[in-house]
MIZAMAR-530778 format. One record per residue: residue in three letters; x, y, z of N, C-alpha, C, O in turn. Coordinates in steps of 0.05 Angstrom, whole numbers. Example, Ala and Ser with C-alpha at 12.3 -4.5 7.8 and 13.67 -1.06 7.14 Angstrom:
MIZAMAR-530778
+-------+--------+--------+--------+--------+--------+--------+--------+--------+--------+--------+--------+--------+
: kolgu :     nu :     nv :     nw :    cau :    cav :    caw :     cu :     cv :     cw :     ou :     ov :     ow :
+-------+--------+--------+--------+--------+--------+--------+--------+--------+--------+--------+--------+--------+
:   ala :    264 :   -114 :    156 :    246 :    -90 :    156 :    264 :    -66 :    156 :    285 :    -66 :    169 :
:   ser :    257 :    -45 :    142 :    273 :    -21 :    143 :    258 :      1 :    157 :    268 :     23 :    161 :
+-------+--------+--------+--------+--------+--------+--------+--------+--------+--------+--------+--------+--------+
END
This chain:
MIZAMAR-530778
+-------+--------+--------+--------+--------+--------+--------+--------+--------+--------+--------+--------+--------+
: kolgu :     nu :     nv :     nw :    cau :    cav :    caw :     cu :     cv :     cw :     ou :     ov :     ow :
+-------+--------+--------+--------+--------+--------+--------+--------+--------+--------+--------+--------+--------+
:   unk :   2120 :   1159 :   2210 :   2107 :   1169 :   2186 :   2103 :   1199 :   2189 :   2096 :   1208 :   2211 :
:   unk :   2108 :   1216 :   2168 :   2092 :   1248 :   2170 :   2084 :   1248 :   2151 :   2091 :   1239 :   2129 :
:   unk :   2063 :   1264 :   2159 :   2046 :   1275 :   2140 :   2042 :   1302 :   2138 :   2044 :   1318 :   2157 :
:   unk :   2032 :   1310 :   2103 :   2029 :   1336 :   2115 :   2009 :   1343 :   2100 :   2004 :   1331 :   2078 :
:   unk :   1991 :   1367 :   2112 :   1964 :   1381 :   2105 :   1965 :   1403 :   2086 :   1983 :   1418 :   2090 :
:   unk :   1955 :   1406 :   2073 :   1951 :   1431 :   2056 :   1930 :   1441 :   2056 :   1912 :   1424 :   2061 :
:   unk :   1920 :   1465 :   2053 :   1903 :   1487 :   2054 :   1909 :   1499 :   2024 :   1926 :   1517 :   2025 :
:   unk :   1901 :   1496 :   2004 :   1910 :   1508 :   1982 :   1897 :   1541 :   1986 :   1877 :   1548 :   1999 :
:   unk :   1914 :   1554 :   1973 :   1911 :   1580 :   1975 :   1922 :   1596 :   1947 :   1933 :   1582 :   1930 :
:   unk :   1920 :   1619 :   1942 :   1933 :   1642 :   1921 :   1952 :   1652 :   1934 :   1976 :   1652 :   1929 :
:   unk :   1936 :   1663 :   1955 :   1961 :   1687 :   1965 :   1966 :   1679 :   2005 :   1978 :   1695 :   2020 :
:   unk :   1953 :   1651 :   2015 :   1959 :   1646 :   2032 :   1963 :   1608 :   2035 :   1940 :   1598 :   2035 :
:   unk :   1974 :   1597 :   2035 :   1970 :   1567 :   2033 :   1988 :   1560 :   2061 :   2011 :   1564 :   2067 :
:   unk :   1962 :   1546 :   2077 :   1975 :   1529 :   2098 :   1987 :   1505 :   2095 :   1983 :   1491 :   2075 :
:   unk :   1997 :   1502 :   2106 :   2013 :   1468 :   2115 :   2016 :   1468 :   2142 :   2024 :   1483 :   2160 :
:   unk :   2003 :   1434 :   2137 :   2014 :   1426 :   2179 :   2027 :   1400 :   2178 :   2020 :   1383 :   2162 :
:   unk :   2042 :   1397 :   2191 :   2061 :   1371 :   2198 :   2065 :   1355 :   2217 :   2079 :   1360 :   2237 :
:   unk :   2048 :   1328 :   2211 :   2047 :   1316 :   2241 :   2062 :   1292 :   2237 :   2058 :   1279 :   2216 :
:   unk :   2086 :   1280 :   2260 :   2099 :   1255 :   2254 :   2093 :   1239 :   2278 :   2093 :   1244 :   2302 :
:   unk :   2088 :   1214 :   2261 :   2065 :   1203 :   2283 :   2094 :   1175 :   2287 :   2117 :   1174 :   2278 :
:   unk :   2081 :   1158 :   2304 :   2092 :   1133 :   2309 :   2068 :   1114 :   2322 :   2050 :   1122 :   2337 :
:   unk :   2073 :   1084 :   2308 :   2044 :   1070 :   2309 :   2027 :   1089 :   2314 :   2036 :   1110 :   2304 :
:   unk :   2005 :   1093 :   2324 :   1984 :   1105 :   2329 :   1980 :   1133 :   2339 :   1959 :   1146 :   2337 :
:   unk :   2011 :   1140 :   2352 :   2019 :   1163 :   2359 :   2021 :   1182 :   2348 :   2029 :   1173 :   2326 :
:   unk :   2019 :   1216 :   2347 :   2030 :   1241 :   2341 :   2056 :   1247 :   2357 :   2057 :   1260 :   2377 :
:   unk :   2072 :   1238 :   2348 :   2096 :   1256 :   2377 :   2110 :   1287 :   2372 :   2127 :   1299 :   2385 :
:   unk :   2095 :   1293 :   2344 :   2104 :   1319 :   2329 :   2085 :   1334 :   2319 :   2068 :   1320 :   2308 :
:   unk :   2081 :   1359 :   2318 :   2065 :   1384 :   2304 :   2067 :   1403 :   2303 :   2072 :   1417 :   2322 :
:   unk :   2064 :   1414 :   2275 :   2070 :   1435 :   2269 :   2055 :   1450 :   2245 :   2044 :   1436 :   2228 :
:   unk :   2054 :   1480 :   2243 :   2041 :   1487 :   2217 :   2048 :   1515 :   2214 :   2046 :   1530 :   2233 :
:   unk :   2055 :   1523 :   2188 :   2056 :   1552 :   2184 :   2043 :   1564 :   2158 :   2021 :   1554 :   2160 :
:   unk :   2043 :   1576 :   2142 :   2032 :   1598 :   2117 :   2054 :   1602 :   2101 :   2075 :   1614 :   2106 :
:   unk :   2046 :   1586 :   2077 :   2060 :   1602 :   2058 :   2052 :   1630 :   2048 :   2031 :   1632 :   2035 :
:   unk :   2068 :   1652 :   2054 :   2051 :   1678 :   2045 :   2065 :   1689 :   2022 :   2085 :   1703 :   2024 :
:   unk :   2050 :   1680 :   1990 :   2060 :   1699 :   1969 :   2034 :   1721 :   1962 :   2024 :   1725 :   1940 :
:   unk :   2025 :   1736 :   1990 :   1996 :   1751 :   1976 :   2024 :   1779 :   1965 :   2016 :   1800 :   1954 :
:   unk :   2041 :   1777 :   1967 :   2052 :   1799 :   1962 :   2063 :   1804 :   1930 :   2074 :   1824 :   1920 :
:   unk :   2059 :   1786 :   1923 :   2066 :   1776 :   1887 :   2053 :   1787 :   1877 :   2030 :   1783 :   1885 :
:   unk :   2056 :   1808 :   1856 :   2035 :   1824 :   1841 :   2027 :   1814 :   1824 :   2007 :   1826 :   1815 :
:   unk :   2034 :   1785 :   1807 :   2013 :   1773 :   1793 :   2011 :   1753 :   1792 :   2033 :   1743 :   1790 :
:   unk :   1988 :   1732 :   1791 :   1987 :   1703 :   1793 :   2006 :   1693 :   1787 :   2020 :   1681 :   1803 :
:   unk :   2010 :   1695 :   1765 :   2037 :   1683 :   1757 :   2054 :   1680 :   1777 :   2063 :   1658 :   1783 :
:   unk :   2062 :   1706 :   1792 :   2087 :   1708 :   1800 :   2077 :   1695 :   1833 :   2089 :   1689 :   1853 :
:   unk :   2058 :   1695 :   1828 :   2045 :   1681 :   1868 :   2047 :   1649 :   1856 :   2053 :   1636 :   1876 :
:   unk :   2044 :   1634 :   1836 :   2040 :   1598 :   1835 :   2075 :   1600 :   1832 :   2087 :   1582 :   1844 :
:   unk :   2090 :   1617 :   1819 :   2117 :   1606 :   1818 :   2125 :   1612 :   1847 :   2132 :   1589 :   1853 :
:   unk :   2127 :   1624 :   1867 :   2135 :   1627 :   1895 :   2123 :   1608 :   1908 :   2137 :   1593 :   1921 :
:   unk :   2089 :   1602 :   1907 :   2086 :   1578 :   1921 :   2091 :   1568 :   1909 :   2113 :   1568 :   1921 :
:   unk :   2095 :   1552 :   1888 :   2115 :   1523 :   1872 :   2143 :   1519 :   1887 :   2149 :   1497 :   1898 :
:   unk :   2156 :   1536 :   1888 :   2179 :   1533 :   1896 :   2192 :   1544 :   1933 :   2214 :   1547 :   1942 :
:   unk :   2164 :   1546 :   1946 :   2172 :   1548 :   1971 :   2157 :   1529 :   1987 :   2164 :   1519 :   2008 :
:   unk :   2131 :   1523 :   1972 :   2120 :   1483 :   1980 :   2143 :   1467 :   1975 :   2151 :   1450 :   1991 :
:   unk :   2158 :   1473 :   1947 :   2176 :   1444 :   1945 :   2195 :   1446 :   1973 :   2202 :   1428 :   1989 :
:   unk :   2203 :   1476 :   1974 :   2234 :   1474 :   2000 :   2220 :   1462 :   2031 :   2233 :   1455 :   2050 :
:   unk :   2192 :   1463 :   2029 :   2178 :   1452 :   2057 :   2184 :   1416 :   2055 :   2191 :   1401 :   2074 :
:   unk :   2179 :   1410 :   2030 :   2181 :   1389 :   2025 :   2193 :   1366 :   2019 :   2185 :   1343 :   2021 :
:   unk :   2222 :   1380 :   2009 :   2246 :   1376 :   2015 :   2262 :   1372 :   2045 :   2275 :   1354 :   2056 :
:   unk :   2253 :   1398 :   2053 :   2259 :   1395 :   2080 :   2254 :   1375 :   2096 :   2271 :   1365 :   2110 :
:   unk :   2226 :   1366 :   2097 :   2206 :   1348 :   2117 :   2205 :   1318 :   2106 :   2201 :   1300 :   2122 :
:   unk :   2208 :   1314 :   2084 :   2202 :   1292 :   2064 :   2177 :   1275 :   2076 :   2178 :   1254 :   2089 :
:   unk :   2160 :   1284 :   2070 :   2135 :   1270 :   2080 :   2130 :   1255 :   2067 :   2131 :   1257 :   2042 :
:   unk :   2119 :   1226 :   2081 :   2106 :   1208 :   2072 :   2082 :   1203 :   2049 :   2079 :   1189 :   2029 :
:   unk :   2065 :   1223 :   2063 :   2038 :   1219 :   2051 :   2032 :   1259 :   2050 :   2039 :   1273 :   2069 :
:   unk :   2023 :   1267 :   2031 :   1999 :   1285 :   2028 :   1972 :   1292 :   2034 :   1957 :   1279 :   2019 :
:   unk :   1960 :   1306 :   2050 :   1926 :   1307 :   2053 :   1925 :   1336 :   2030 :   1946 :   1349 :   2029 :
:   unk :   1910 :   1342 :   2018 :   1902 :   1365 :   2017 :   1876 :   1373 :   2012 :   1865 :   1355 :   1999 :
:   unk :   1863 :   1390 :   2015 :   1839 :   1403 :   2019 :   1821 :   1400 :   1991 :   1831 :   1415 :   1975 :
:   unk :   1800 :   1388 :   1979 :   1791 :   1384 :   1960 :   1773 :   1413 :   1956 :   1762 :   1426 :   1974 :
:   unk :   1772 :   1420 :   1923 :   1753 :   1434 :   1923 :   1726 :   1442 :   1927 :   1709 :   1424 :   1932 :
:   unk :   1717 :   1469 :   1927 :   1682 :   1469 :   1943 :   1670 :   1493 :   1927 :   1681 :   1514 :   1921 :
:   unk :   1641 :   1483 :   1922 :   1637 :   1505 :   1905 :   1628 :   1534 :   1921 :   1618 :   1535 :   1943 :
:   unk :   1635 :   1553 :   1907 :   1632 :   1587 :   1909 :   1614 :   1602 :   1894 :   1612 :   1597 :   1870 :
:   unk :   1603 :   1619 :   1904 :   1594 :   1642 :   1881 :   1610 :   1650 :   1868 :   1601 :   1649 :   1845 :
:   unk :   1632 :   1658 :   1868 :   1653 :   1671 :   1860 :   1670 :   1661 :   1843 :   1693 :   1659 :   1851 :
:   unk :   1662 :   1649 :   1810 :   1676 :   1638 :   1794 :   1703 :   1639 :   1793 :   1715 :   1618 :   1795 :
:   unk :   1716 :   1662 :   1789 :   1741 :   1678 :   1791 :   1754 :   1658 :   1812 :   1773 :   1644 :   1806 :
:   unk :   1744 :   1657 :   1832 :   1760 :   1648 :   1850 :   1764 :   1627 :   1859 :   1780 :   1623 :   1877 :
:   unk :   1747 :   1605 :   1845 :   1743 :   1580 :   1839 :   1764 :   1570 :   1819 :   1776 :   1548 :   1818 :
:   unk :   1767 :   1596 :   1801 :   1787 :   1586 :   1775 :   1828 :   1588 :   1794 :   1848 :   1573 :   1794 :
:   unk :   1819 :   1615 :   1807 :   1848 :   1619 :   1820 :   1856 :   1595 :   1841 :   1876 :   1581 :   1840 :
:   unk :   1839 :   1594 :   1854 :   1844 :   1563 :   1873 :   1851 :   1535 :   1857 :   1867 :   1519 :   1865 :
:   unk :   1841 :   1534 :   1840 :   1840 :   1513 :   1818 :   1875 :   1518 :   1811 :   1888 :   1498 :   1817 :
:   unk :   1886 :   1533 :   1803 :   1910 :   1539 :   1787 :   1930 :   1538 :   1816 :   1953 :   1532 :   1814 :
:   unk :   1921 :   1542 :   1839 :   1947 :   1543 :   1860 :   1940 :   1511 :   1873 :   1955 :   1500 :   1890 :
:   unk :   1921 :   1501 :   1865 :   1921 :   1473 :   1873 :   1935 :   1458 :   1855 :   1947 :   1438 :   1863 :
:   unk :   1934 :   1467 :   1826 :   1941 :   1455 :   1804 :   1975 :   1450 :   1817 :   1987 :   1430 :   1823 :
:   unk :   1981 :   1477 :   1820 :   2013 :   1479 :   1831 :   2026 :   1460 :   1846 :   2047 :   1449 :   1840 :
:   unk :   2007 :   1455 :   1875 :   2006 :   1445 :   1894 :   2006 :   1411 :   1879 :   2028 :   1402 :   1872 :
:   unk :   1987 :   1397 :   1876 :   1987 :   1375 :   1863 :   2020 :   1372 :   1846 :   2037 :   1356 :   1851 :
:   unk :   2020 :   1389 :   1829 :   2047 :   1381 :   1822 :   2077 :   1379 :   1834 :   2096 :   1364 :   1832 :
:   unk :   2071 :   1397 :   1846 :   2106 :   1404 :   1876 :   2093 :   1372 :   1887 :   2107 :   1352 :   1882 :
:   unk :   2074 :   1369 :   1897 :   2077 :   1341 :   1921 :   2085 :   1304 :   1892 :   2096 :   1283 :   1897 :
:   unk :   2071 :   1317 :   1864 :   2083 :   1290 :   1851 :   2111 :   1301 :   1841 :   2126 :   1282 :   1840 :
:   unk :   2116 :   1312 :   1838 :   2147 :   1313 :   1830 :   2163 :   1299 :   1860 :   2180 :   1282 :   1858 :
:   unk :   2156 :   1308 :   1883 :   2166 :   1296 :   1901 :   2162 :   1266 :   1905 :   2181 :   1255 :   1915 :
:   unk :   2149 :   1256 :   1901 :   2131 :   1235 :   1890 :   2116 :   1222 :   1922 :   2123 :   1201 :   1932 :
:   unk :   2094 :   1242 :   1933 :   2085 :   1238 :   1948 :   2054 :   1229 :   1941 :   2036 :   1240 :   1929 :
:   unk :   2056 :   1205 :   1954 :   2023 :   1194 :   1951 :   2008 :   1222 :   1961 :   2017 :   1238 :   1978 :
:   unk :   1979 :   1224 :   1942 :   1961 :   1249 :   1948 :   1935 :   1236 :   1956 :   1926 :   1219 :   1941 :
:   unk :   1923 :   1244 :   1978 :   1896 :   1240 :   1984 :   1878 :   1265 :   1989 :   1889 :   1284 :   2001 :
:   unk :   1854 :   1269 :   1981 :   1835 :   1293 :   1982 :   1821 :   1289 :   2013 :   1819 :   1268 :   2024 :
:   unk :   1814 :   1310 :   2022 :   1792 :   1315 :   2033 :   1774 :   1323 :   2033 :   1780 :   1340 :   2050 :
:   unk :   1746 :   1330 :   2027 :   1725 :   1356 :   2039 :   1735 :   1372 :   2059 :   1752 :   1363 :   2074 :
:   unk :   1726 :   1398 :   2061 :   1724 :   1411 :   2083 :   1704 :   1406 :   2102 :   1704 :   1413 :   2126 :
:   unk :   1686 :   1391 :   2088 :   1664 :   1383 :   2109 :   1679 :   1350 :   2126 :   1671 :   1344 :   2149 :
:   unk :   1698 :   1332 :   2113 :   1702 :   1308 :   2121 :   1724 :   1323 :   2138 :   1720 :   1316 :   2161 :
:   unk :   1747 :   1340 :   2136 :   1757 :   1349 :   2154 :   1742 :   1361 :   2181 :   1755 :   1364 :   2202 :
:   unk :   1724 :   1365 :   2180 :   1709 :   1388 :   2201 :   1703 :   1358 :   2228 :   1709 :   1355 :   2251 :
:   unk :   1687 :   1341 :   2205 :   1679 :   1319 :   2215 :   1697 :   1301 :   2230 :   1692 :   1288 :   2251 :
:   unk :   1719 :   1302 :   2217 :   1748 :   1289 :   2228 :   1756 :   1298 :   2257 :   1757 :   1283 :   2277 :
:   unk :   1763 :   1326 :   2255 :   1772 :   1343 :   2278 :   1756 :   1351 :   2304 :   1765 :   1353 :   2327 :
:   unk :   1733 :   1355 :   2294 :   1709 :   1376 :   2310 :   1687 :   1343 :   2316 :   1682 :   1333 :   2339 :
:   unk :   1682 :   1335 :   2299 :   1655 :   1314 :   2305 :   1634 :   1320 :   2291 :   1615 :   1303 :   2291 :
:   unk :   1631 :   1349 :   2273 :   1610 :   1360 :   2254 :   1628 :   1374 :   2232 :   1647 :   1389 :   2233 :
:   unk :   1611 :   1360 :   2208 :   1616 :   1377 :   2195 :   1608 :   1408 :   2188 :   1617 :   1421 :   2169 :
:   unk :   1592 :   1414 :   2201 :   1585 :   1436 :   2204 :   1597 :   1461 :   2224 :   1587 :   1482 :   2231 :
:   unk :   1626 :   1448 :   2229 :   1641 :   1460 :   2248 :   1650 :   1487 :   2241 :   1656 :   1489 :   2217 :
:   unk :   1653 :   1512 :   2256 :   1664 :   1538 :   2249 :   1700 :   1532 :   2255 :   1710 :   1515 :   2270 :
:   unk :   1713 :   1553 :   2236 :   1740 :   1561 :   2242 :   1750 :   1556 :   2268 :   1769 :   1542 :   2277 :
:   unk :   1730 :   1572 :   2279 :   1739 :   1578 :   2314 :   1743 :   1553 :   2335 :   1756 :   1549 :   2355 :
:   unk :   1723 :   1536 :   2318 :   1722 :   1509 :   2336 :   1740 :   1486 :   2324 :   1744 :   1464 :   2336 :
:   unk :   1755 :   1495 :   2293 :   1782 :   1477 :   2291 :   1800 :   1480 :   2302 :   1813 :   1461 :   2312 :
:   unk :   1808 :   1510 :   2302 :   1824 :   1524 :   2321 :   1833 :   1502 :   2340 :   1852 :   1486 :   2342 :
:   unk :   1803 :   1512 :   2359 :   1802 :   1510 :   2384 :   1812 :   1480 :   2384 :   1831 :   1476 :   2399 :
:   unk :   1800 :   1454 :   2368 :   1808 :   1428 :   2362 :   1829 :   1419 :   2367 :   1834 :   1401 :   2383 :
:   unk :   1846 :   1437 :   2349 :   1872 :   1422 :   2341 :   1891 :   1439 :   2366 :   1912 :   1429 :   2375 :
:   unk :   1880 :   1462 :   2376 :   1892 :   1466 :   2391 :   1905 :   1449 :   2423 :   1924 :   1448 :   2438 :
:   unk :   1879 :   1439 :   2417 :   1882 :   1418 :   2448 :   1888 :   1390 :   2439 :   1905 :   1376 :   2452 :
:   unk :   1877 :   1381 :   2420 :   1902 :   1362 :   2410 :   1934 :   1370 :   2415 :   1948 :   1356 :   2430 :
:   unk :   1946 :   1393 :   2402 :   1971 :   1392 :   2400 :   1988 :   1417 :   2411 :   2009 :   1423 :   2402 :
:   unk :   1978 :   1428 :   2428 :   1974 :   1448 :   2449 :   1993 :   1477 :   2430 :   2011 :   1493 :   2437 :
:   unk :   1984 :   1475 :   2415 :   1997 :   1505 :   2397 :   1996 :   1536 :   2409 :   2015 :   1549 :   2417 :
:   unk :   1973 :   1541 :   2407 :   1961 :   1558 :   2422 :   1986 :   1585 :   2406 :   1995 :   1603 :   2420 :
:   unk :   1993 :   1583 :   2381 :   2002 :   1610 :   2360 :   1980 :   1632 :   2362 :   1969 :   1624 :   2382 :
:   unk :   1972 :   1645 :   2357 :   1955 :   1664 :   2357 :   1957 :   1678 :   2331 :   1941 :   1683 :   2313 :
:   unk :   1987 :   1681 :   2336 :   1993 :   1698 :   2306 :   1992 :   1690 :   2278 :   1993 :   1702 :   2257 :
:   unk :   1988 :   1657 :   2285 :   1992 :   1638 :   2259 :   1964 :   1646 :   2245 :   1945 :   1654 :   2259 :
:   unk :   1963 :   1645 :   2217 :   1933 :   1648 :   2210 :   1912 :   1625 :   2209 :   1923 :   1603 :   2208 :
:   unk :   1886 :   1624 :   2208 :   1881 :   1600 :   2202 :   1880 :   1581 :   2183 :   1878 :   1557 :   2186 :
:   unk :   1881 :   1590 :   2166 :   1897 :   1567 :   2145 :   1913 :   1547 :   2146 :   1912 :   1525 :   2134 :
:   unk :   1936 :   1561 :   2171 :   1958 :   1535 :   2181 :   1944 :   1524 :   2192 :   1937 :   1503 :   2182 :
:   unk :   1931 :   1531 :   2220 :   1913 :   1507 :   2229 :   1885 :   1485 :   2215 :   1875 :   1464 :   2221 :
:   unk :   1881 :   1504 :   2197 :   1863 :   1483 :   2167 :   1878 :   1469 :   2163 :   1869 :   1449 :   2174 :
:   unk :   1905 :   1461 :   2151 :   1919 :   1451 :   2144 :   1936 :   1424 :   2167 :   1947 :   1403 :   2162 :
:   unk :   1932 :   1434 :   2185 :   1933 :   1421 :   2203 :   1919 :   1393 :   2215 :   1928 :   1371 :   2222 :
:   unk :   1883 :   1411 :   2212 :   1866 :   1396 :   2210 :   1864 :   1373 :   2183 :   1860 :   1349 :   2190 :
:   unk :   1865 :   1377 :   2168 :   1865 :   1366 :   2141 :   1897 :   1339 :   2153 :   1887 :   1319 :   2165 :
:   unk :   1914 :   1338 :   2152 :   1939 :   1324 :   2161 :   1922 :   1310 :   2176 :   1916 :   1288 :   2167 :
:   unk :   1914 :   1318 :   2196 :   1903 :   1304 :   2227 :   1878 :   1284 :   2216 :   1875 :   1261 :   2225 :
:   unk :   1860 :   1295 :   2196 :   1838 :   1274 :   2179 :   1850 :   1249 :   2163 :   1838 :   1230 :   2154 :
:   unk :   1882 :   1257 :   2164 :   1886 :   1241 :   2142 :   1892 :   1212 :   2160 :   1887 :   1189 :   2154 :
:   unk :   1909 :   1224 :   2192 :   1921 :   1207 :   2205 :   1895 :   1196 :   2220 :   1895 :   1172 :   2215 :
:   unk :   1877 :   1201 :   2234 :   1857 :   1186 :   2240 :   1844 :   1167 :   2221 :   1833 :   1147 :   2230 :
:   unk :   1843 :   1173 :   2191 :   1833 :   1147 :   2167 :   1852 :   1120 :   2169 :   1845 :   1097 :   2171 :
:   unk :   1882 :   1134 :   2167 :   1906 :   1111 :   2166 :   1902 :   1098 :   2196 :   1901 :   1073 :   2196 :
:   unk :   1900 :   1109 :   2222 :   1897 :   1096 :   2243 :   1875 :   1070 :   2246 :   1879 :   1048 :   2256 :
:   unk :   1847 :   1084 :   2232 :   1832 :   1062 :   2243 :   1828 :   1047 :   2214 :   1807 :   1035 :   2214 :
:   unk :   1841 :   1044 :   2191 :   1839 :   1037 :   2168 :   1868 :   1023 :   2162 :   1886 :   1035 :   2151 :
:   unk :   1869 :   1000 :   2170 :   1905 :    996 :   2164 :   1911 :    992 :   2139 :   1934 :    988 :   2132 :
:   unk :   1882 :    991 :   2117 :   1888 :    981 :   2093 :   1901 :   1004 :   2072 :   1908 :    997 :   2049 :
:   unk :   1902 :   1029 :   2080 :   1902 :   1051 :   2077 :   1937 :   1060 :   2074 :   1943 :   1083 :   2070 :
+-------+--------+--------+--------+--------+--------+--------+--------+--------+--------+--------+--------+--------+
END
């Protein structure tokens, strides 16, 4: 089975890719989609639209996790996340990939053991899970990562799933 994670983003959107067997991970991976360089929304949801789909194509994943929304002070950016998720949701059903949500708090909980976990300590998580140890990667990919990894611990101890 693989799965893969999303981190929705504007101008950075992770994905991680884990292919598991029965109960196993025997694969991982995660990188950034980076359209912060698109000078206008527009032109950042059509690049990620169409460079999620070539991940997706590529990988043909089974199942979808991606990151559910959370509220912000920052309306604006509540609305922009909203519209690159909007994107996101659609690239994974056109592919016609089952979608499941997470919290960031049920991810944290998943990976770390709290949901009250920092960046540094998913990092650090998924790192020793799946011995990455990128530096250069941002964290997003490893959010995304995490989020994949929440999805495969539910399907493990949940076979109804």
């Amino acid at each position: 089975m693989m799965i893969v994670g999303i981190d929705p983003g504007s101008r950075f959107c992770g994905y991680g890719l884990i292919q598991t067997e029965r109960n196993k991970v025997i694969a991982a991976g995660c990188d950034v989609i980076d359209v912060a360089r698109e000078q206008t929304l527009g032109a950042r949801l059509c690049a990620l639209y169409s460079r999620l789909s070539d991940v997706l194509t590529e990988y043909k994943p089974d199942y979808a996790a991606v990151e559910s929304m959370f509220f912000q002070k920052h309306i604006k950016s509540v609305f922009t996340l909203g519209h690159a998720r909007g994107v996101i949701l659609l690239a994974l059903s056109q592919h016609e990939i089952p979608i499941v949500e997470y919290s960031p708090r049920e991810v944290k909980k998943a990976v770390v053991g709290t949901g009250n976990a920092t960046k540094a300590q998913v990092r650090y998580m998924i790192n020793q899970l799946y011995e990455l140890n990128q530096p250069q990667i941002r964290d997003d990919a490893y959010d995304a990562l995490a989020i994949a990894t929440a999805h495969f611990n539910r399907v493990k101890w949940n076979k109804s799933i």
